[in-house]
C-alpha positions in Angstrom: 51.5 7.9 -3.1 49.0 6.8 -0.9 46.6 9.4 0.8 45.2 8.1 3.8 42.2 10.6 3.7 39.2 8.6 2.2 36.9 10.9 0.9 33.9 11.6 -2.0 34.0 14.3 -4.8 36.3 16.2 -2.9 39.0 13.6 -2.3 42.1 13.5 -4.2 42.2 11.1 -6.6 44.4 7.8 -6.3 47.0 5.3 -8.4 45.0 2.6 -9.1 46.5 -0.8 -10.7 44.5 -2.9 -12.8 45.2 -6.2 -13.9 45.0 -7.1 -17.3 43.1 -10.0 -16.6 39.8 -11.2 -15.0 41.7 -13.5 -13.1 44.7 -12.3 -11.9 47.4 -15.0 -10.3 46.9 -13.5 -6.9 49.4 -16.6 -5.5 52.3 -15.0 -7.6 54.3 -11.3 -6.0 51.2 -9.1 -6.5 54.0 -6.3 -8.0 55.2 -8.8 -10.7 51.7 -9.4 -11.9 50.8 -6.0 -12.2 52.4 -4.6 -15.9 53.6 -0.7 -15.3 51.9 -0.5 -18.9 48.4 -1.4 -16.9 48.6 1.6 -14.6 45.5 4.0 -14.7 44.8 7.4 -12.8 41.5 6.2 -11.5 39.3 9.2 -10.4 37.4 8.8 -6.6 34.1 9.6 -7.0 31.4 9.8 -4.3 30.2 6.3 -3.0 26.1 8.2 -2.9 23.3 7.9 -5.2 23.0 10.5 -8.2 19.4 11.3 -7.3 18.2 10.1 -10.6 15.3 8.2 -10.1 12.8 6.0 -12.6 9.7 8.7 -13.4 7.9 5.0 -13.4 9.1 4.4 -9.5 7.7 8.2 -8.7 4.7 7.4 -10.4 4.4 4.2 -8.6 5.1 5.2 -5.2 2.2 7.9 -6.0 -0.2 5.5 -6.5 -0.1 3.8 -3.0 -3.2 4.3 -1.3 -3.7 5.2 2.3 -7.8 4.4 1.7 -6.7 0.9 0.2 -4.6 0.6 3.5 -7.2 1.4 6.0 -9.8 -0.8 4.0 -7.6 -3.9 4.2 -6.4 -3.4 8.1 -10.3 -2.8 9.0 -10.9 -6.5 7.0 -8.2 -8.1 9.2 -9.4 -6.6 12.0 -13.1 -8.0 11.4 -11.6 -11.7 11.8 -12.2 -11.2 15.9 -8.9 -12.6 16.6 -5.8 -14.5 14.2 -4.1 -16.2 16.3 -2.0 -18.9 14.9 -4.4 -21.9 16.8 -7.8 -19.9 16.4 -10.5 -21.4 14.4 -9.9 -22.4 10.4 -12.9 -24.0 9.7 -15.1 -20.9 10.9 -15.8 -18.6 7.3 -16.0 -15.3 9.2 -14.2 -15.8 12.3 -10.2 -17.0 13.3 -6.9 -17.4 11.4 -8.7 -19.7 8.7 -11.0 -17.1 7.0 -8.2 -14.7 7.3 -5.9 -17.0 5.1 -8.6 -17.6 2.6 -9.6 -14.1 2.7 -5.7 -12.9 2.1 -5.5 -15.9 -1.0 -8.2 -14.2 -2.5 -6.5 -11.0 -2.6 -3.5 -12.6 -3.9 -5.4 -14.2 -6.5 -7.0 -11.3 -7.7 -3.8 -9.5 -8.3 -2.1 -12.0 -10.0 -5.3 -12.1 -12.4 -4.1 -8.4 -13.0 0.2 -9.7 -14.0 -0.4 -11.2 -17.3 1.0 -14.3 -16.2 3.6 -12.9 -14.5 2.6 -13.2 -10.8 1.8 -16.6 -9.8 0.1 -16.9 -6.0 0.7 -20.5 -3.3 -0.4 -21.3 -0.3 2.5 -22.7 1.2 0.7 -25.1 4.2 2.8 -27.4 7.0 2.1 -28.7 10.8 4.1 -27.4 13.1 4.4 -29.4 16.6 3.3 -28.2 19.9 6.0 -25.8 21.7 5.2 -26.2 25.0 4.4 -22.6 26.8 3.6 -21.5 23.7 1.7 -23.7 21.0 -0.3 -26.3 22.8 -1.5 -28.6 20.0 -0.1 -29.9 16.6 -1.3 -26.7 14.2 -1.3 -26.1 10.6 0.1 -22.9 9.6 -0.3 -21.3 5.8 1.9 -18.6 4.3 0.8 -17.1 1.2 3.4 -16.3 -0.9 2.8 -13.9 -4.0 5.7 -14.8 -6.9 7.0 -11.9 -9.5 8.8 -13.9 -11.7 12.3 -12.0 -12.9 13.2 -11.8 -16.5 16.8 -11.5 -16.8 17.9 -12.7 -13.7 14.7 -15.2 -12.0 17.2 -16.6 -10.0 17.9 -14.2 -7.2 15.1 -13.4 -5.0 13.9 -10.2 -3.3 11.2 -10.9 -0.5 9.0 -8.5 1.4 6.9 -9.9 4.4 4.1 -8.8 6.9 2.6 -11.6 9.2 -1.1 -12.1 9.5 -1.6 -13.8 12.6 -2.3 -11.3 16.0 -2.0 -12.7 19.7 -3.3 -11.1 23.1 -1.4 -11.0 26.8 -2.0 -14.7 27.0 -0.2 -16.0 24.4 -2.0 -19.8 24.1 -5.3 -17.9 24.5 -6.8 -18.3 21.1 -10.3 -17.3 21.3 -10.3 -13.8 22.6 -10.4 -10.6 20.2 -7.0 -9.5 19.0 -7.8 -7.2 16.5 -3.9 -6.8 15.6 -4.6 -3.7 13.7 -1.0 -2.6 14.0 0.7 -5.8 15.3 0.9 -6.6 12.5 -2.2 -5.8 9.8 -0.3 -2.7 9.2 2.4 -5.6 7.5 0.5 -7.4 5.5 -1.7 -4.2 4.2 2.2 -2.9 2.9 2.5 -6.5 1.5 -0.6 -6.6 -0.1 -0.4 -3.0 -1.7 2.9 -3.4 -3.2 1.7 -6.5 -4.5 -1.0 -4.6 -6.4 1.3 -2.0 -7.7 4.1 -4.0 -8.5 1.9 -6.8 -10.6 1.7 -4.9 -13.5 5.6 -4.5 -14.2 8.6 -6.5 -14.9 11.8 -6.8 -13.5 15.3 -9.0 -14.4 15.0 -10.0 -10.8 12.2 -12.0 -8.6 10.0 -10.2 -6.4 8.2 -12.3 -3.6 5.0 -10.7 -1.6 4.3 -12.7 1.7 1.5 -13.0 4.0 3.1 -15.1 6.4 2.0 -17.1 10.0 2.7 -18.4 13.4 5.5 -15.5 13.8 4.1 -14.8 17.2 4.7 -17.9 18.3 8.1 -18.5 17.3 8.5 -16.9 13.3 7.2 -20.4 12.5 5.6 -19.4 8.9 9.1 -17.4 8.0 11.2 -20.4 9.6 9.3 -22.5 7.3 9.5 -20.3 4.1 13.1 -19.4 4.8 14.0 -23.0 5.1 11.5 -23.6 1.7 14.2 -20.9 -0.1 17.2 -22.6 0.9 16.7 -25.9 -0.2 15.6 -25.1 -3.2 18.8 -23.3 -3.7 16.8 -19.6 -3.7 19.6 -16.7 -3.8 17.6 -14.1 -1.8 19.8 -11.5 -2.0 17.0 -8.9 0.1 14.8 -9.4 2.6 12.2 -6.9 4.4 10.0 -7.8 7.5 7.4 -5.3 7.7 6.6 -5.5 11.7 4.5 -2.5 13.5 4.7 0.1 11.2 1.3 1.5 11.4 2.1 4.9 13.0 4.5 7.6 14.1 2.5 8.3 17.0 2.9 6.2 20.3 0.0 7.9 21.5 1.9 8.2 24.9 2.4 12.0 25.4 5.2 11.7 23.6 6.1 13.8 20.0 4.7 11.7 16.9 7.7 11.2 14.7 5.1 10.5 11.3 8.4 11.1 8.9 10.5 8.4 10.4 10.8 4.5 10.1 13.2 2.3 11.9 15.6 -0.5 10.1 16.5 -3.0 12.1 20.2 -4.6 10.7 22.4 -7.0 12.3 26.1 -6.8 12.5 27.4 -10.1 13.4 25.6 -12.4 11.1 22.8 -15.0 12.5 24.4 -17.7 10.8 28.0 -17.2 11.8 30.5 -19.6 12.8 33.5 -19.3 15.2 35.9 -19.4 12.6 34.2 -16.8 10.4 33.6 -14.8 14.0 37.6 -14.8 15.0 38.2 -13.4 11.2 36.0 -10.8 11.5 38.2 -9.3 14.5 41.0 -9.8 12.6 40.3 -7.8 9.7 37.5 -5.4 11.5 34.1 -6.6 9.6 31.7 -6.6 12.2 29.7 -3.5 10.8 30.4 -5.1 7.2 27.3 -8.3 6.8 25.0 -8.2 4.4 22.3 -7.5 6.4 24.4 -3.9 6.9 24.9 -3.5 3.1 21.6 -4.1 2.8 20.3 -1.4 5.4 23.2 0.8 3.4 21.7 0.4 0.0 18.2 0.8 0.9 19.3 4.0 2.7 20.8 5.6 -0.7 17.7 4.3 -3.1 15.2 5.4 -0.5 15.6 8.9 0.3 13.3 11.5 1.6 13.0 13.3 -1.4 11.6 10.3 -3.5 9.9 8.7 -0.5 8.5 11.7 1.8 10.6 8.8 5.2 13.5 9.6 6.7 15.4 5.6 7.6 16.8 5.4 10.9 19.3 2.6 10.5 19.8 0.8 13.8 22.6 -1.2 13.8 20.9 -3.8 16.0 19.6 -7.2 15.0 16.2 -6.0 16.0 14.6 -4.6 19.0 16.5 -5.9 22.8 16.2 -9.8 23.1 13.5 -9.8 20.5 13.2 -10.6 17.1 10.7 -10.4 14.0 10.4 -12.9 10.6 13.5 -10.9 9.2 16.0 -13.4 11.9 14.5 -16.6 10.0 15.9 -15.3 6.5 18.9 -14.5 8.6 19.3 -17.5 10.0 19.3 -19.2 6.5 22.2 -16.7 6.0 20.3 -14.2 3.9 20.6 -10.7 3.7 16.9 -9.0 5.6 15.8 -6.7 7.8 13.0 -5.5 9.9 11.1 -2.2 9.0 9.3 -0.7 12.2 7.5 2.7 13.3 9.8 5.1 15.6 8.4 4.4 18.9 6.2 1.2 19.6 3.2 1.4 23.1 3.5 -1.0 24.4 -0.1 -0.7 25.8 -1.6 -1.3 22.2 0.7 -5.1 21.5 0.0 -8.4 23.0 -2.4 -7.0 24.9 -6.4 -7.9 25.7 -8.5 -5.2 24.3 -9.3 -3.2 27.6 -9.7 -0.3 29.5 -7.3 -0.5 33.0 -7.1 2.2 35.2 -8.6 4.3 32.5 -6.0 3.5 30.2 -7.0 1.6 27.4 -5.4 -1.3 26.0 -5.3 -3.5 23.2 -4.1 -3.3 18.9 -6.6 -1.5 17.8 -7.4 0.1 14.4 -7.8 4.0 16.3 -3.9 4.1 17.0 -3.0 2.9 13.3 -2.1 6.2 10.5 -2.9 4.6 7.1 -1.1 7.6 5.6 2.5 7.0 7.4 1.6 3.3 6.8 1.6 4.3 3.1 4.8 5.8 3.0 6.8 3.3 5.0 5.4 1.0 1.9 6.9 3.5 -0.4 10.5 3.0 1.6 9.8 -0.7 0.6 8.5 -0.4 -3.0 12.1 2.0 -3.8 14.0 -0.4 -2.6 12.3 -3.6 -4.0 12.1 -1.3 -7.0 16.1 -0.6 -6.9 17.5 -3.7 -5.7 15.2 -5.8 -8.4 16.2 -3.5 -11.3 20.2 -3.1 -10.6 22.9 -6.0 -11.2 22.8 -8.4 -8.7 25.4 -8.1 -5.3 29.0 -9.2 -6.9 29.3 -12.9 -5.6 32.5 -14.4 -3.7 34.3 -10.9 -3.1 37.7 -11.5 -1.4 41.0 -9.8 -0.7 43.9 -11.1 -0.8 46.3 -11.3 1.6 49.6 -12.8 0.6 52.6 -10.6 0.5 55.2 -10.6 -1.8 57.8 -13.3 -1.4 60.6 -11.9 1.6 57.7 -9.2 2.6 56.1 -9.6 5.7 53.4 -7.6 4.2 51.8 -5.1 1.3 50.9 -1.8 1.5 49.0 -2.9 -2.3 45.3 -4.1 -1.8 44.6 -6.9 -4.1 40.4 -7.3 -4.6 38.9 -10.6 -6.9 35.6 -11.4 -7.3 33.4 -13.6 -9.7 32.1 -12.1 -12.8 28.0 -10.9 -12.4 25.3 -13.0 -14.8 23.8 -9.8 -16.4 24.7 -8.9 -19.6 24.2 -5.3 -19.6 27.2 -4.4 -17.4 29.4 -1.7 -18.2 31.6 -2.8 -15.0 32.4 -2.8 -11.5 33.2 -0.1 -8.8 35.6 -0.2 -5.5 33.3 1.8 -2.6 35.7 2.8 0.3 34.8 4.2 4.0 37.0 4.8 6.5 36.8 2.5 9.4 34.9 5.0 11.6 32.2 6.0 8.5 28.7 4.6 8.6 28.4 4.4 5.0 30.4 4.1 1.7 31.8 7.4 0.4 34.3 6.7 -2.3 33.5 4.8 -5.5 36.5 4.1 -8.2 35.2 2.8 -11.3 37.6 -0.2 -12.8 35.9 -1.2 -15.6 34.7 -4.4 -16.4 36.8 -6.7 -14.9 36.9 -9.4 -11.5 40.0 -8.5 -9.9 41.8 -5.4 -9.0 44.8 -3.9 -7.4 45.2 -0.8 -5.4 47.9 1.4 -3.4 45.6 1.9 -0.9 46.7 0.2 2.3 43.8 -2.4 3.1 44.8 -1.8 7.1 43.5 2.1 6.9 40.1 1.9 5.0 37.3 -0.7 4.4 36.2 -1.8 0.8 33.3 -3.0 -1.0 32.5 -4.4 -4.7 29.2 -3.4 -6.4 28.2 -3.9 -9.9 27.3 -0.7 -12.4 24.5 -1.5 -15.2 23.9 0.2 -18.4 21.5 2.4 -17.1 23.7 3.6 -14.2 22.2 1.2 -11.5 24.1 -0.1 -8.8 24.0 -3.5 -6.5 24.6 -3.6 -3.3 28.1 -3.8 -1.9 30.1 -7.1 -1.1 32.3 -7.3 1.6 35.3 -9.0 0.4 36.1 -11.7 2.7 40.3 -12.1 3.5 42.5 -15.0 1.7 45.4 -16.4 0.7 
């Protein structure tokens, strides 16, 4: 019997049919393909991490260095200004002896990966947008490489961008120190490029010091773009965007334990069609860029991290949007990092005092030490998401009663088998409709298709891959057929 309660450890525990096969002949009576003999009691479970985390993560996290932070931030800051169309011919001065001075870097860490880290400077013009680039300008991203072992083909990428603007934003020759906006990013970037170097994981792992993002996200457009065409899975993306403080330094309380995460519902990329089936079937909380902010959520905790995540269910701040939206609009899975309360007073402002307030992004208003732990919410979940299987691909449900039935209370679930080969299976995560996050998990072994006496109209489910060592991939929406 169906219980329409969905619920963790405490639930009741369900019939669940399995099918015989990895690929079941969904087009067939669902009943007639699945063999009374194939029956199992499967037992619910909670959907929530077991709290077992690598020693080697905790160690890592450890070593991220607030001193390392500051020292970086003050070199940015040192440029005078990095505006996207400031000098790059100047060795101390402008955007050009920042990208040589952040390729250095780079370089030096990779010297540190045995081979493993390889470092580009990824370089294209981008034309004059009228209002806001006034010339033809080259623009560099740096991009640091981890190279996966077992599975090099699917792509994790974490991002700061190096370039700073003041109120005017064609004006590129006055000081924008951008301590915050956004030096805080790329000193994240840049640290968990030094601490991840020296390890190995089955996925890829890409660092990036990306430019022009003030402008119009024209170094992430590009790199995004870069990803897709050469057929990149990037299953995880992090923009790393103001996090330099949990203190707006505007009377209000500092919030030093908190980041925001920035996740769209409705996809960037979406079509109509794909739109009108999403209010068919209820899926607008379900994108990837929501499993994404779900996982990092359970692999990320206080208690490993010292950060609580405020998920904002929000594609990022109102009407405005960070290098996260160009992954997104490629249709990847990303979303923006961000301290708890931004001033406004201290962004894309000239550095001066106003009515005895003072202005400008300077290094005074930045915390190195709640910098450092908003990089450890980002080094657990490159750490997680890198490690586990990768996010089960072309999850659907299917949706065709049996023959004379106008419809199933059975719930039908195929997807295509993962690459790894240390799987011990799969697991079908549940939530009701009105819950945030997953809180049921029924193992099913290792198979691609399952069927369940669970009516698909009360509850929402999710696929995720199980490893050998207990680690678990995202969730995959499965998307309604025939």
């Amino acid at each position: 019997m169906e219980n329409n309660h969905v619920s963790g450890s405490k639930g009741p525990s369900r019939r669940a049919f399995l099918s015989a096969s990895a690929v079941t002949a969904v087009a067939a009576p669902v009943v007639s393909v699945v063999a009374p003999a194939s029956a199992a009691s499967a037992s619910v479970g909670s959907a929530t991490n077991t709290g077992n985390f690598d020693p080697a993560l905790r160690d890592l996290i450890s070593q991220i260095d607030p001193n390392r932070i500051q020292a970086t931030i003050e070199r940015l800051v040192q440029f005078g200004t990095r505006h996207t169309a400031s000098s790059q011919t100047d060795p101390v001065r402008g955007i050009g002896a920042a990208y040589a001075w952040v390729n250095q870097q780079m370089q030096d860490i990779a010297a540190t990966s045995n081979g493993n880290m390889t470092v580009q400077q990824q370089t294209f013009t981008q034309q004059p947008v009228p209002g806001r680039l006034a010339a033809a300008t080259s623009i560099t991203n740096t991009i640091a490489t981890l190279q996966g072992t077992a599975s090099p083909q699917r792509f994790y990428v974490v991002t700061g961008h190096l370039d700073s603007r003041v109120t005017d934003i064609l004006d590129s020759t006055s000081d924008a120190p951008g301590a915050d906006d956004d030096g805080s990013g790329v000193a994240c970037v840049l640290e968990l490029a030094r601490l991840f170097a020296t390890h190995q994981f089955p996925g890829t792992l890409v660092f990036a010091a990306v430019s022009g993002e003030e402008e119009g996200l024209f170094g992430s457009t590009f790199m995004a773009q870069q990803m897709k065409s050469a057929g990149n899975d990037v299953q995880g993306m992090f923009s790393n965007d103001i996090m330099g403080t949990g203190d707006a330094h505007d009377g209000t309380r500092p919030d030093p334990f908190t980041v925001r995460m920035f996740l769209e519902g409705i996809p960037t990329n979406v079509t109509s069609s794909q739109i009108s089936l999403m209010q068919a079937v209820g899926g607008e909380n379900d994108g990837l860029s929501r499993q994404l902010g779900r996982y990092v959520n359970s692999v990320a905790p206080f208690n490993l991290t010292g950060m609580n995540i405020r998920l904002i269910w929000r594609r990022d701040r109102y009407l405005r949007a960070s290098d996260h939206v160009s992954f997104q609009g490629q249709g990847y899975a990303a979303a923006r990092f961000t301290e708890p309360r931004e001033n406004f007073n201290h962004e894309h402002q000239n550095t001066q005092v106003v009515n005895g307030v003072q202005l400008g992004d300077l290094i005074q208003y930045v915390d190195f030490s709640y910098v450092a732990r908003v990089t450890g919410v980002n080094a657990a979940a490159l750490w997680a998401l890198a490690s586990s299987p990768g996010t089960p691909k072309n999850a659907r449900i299917h949706t065709n009663p049996p023959v004379s039935f106008v419809g199933t209370n059975l719930s039908s679930l195929q997807w295509d088998a993962n690459p790894e080969g240390n799987l011990t299976g799969y697991e079908v995560v549940m939530r009701e409709t009105t819950d945030s996050d997953w809180t049921s998990a029924i193992p099913v072994g290792n198979v691609t298709s399952v069927t369940l006496n669970i009516s698909k109209d009360n509850v929402q489910f999710g696929i995720r891959a199980v490893d050998q060592d207990g680690n678990r991939s995202p969730a995959a929406f499965p998307l309604a057929v025939g």
